[in-house]
Each structure stands twice: as C-alpha cells, then as structure tokens.
TIVO-2410 file (N, C-alpha, C; in nm, 3 decimals):
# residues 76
REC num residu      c1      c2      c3 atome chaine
REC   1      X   0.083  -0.118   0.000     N      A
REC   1      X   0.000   0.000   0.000    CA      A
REC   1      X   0.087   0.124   0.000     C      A
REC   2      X   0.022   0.239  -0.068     N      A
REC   2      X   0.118   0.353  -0.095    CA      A
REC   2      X   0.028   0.442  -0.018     C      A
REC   3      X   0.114   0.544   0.057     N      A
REC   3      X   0.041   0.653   0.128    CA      A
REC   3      X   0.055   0.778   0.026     C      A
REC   4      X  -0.049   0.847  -0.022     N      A
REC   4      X  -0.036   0.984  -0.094    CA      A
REC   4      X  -0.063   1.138  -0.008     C      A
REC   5      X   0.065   1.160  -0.053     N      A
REC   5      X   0.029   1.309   0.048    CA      A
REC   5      X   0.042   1.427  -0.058     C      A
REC   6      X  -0.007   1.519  -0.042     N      A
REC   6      X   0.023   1.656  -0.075    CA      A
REC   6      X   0.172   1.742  -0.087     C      A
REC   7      X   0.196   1.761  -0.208     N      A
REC   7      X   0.347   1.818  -0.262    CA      A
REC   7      X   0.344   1.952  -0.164     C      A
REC   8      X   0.215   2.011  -0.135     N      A
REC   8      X   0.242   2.161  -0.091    CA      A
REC   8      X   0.213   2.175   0.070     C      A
REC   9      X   0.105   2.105   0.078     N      A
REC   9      X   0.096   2.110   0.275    CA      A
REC   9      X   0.122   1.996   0.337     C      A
REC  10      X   0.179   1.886   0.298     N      A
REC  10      X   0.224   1.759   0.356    CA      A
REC  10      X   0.080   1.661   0.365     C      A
REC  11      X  -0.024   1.685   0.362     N      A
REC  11      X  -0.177   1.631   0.401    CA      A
REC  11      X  -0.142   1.462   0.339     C      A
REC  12      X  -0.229   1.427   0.447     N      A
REC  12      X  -0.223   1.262   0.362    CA      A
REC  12      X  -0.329   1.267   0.297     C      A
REC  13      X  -0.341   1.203   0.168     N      A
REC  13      X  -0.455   1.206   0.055    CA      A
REC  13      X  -0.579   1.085   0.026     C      A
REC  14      X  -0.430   0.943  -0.007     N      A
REC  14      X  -0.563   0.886  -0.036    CA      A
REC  14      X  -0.458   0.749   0.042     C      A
REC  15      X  -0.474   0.575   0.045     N      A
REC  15      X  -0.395   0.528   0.074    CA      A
REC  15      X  -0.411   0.403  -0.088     C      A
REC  16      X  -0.358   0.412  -0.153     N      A
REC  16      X  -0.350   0.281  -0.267    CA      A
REC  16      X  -0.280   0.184  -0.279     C      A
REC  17      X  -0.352   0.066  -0.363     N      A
REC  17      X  -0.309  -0.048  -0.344    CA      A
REC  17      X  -0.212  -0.064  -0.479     C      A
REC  18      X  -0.090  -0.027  -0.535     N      A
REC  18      X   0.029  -0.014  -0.602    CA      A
REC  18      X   0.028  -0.174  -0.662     C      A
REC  19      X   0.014  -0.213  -0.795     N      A
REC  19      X   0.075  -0.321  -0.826    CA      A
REC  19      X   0.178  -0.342  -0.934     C      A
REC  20      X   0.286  -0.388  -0.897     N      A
REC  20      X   0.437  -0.381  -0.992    CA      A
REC  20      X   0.497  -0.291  -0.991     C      A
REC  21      X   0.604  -0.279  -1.043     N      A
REC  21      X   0.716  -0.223  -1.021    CA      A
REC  21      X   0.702  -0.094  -1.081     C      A
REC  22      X   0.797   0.022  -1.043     N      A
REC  22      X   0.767   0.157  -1.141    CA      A
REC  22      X   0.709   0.236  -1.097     C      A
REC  23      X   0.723   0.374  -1.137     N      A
REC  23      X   0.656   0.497  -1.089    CA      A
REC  23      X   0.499   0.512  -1.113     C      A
REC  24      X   0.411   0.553  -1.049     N      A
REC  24      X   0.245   0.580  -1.028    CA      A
REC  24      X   0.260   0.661  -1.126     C      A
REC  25      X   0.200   0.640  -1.205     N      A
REC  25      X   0.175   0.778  -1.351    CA      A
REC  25      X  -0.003   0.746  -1.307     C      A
REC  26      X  -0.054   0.666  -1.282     N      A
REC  26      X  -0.248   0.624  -1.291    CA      A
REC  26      X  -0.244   0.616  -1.153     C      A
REC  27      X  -0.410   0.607  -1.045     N      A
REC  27      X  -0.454   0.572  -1.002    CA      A
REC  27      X  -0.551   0.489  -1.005     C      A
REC  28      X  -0.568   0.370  -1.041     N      A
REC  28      X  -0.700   0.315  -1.069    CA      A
REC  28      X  -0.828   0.338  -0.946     C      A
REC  29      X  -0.945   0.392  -0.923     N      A
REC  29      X  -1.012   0.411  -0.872    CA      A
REC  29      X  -1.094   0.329  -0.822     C      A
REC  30      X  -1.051   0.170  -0.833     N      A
REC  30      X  -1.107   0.062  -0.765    CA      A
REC  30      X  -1.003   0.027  -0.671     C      A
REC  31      X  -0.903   0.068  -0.688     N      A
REC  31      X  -0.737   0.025  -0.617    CA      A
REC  31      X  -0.696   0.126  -0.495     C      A
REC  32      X  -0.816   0.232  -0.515     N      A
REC  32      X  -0.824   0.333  -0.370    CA      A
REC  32      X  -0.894   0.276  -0.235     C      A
REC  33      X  -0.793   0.270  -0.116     N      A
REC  33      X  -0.826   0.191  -0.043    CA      A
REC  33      X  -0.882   0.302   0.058     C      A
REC  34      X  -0.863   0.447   0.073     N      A
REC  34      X  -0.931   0.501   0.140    CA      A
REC  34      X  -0.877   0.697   0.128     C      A
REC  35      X  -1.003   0.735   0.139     N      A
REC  35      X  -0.960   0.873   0.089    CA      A
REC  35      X  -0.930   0.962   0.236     C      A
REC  36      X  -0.816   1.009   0.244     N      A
REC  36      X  -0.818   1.095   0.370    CA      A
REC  36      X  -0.852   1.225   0.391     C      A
REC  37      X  -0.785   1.348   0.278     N      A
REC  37      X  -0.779   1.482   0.339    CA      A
REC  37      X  -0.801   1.488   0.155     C      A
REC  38      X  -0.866   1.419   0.108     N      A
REC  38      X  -0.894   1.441  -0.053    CA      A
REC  38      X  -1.034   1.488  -0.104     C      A
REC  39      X  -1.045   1.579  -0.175     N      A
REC  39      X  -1.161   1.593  -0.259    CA      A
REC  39      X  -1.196   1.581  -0.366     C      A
REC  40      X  -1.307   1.518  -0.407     N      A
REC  40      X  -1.339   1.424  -0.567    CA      A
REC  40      X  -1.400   1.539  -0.586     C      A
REC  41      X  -1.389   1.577  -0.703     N      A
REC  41      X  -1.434   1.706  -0.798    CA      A
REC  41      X  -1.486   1.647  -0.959     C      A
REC  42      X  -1.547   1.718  -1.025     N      A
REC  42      X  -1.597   1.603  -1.139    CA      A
REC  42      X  -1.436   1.609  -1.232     C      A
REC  43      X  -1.379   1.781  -1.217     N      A
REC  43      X  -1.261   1.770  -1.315    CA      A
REC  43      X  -1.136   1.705  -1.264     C      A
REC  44      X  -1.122   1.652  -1.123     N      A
REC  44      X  -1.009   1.523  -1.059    CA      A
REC  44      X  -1.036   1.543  -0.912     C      A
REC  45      X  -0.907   1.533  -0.840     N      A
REC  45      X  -0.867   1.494  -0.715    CA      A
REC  45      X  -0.803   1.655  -0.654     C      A
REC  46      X  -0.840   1.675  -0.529     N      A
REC  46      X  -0.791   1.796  -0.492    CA      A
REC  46      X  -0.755   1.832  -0.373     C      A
REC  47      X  -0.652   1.831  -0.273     N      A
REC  47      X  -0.639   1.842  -0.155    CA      A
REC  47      X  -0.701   1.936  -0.129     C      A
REC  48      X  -0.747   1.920   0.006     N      A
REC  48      X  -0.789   2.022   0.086    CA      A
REC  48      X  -0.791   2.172   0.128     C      A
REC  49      X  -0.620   2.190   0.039     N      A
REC  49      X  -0.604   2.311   0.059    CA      A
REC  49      X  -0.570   2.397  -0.057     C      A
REC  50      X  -0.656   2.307  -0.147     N      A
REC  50      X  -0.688   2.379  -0.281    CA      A
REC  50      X  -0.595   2.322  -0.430     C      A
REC  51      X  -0.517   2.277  -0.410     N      A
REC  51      X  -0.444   2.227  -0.464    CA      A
REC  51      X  -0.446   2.070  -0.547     C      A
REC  52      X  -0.459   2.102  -0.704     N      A
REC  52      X  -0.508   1.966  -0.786    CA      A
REC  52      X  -0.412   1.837  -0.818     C      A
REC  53      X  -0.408   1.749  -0.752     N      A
REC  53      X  -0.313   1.643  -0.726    CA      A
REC  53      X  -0.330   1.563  -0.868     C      A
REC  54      X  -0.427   1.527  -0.873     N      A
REC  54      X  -0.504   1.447  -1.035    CA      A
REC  54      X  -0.593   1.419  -1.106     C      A
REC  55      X  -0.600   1.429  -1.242     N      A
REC  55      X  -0.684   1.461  -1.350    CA      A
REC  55      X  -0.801   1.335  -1.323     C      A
REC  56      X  -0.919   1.372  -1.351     N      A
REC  56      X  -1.029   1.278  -1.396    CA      A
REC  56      X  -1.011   1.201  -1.509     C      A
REC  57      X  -0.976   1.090  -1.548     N      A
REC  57      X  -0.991   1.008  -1.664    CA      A
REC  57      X  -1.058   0.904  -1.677     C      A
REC  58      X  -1.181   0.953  -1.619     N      A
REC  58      X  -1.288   0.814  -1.626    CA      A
REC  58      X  -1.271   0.643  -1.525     C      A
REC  59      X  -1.193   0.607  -1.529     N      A
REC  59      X  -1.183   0.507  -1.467    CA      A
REC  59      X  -1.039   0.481  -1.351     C      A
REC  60      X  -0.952   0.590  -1.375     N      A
REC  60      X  -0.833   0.676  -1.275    CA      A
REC  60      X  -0.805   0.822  -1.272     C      A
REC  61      X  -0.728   0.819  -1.226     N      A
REC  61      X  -0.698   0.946  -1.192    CA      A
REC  61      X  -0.541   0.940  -1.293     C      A
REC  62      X  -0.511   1.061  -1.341     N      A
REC  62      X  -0.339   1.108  -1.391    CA      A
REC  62      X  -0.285   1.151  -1.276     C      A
REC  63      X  -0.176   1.151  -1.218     N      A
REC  63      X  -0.137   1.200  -1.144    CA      A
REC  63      X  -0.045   1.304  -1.168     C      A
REC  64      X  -0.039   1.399  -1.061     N      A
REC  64      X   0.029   1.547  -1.115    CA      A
REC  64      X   0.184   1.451  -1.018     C      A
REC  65      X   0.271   1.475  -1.105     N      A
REC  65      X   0.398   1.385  -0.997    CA      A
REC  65      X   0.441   1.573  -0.925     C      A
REC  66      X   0.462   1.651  -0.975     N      A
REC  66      X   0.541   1.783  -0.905    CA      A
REC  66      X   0.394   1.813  -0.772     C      A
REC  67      X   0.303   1.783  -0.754     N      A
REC  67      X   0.218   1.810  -0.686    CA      A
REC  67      X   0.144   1.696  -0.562     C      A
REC  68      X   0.235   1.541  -0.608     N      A
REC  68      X   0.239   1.466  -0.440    CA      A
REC  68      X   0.343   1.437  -0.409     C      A
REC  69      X   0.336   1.363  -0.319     N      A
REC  69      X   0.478   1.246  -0.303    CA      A
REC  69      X   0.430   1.127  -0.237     C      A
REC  70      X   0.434   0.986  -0.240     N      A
REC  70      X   0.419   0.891  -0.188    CA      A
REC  70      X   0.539   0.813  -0.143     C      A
REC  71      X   0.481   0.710  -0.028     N      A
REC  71      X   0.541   0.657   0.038    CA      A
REC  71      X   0.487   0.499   0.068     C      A
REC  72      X   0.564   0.382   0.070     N      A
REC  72      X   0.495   0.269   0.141    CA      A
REC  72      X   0.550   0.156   0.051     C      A
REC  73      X   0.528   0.076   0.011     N      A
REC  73      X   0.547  -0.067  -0.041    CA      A
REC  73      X   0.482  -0.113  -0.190     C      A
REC  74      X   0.526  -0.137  -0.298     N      A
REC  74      X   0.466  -0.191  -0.380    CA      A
REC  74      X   0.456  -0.372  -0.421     C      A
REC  75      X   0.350  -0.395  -0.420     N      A
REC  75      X   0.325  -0.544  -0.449    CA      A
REC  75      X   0.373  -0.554  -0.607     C      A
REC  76      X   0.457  -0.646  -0.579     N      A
REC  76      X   0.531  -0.699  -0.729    CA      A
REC  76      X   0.478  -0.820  -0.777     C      A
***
C-alpha cells in the first residue's frame, strides 16, 4: 500500500493499493483503499487546501507527480 500526500501542505490524501514495479503515472479508482484529506471534484482529485493532485480520466486518476509524493510498499 502507498500513502499519498500533498506536494504543498504535507496532508495525507488517499492510501492505494500499487501493483508492480515503477513509478504511479495512474490511479485506478477501484485500487483506492481510502480517501483521507482528498476531494473528488468532477474535473479530478484535490487536496484540501486547494491544490489539484489528479486529473479525472474516467476510470483513474493522472497524477500530477510535481504536486504529491508517496510513500509505502509496492506489491510486485
């Protein structure tokens, strides 16, 4: 599981379930195991303190990489 936090106020975001090796470019939105300090907007994902972490693409999210940082374990 990967912890997502916020590039600008540290906030924890969402917690996901990461499979294989390699950098998060997607979120799959069945693979979100729980949303913390995040807001679903119809145009993406948005911390709390205003700030757009990742794009809406129908079935994930894009992720902005200059705008989180994660942490935790990936299942290979």
């Amino acid at each position: 599981m990967l912890i997502f936090k916020c590039g600008a106020c540290r906030k924890k975001l969402i917690r996901y379930h990461k499979i294989g090796p390699g950098e998060v470019h997607r979120c799959h939105k069945e693979r979100i195991d729980k949303y913390f300090g995040a807001e679903i907007r119809a145009d993406g994902l948005y911390c709390s303190c205003g700030r757009r972490v990742g794009m809406n693409r129908g079935g994930f999210y894009t992720m902005d990489k200059k705008s989180v940082t994660y942490s935790g374990t990936k299942t290979s």
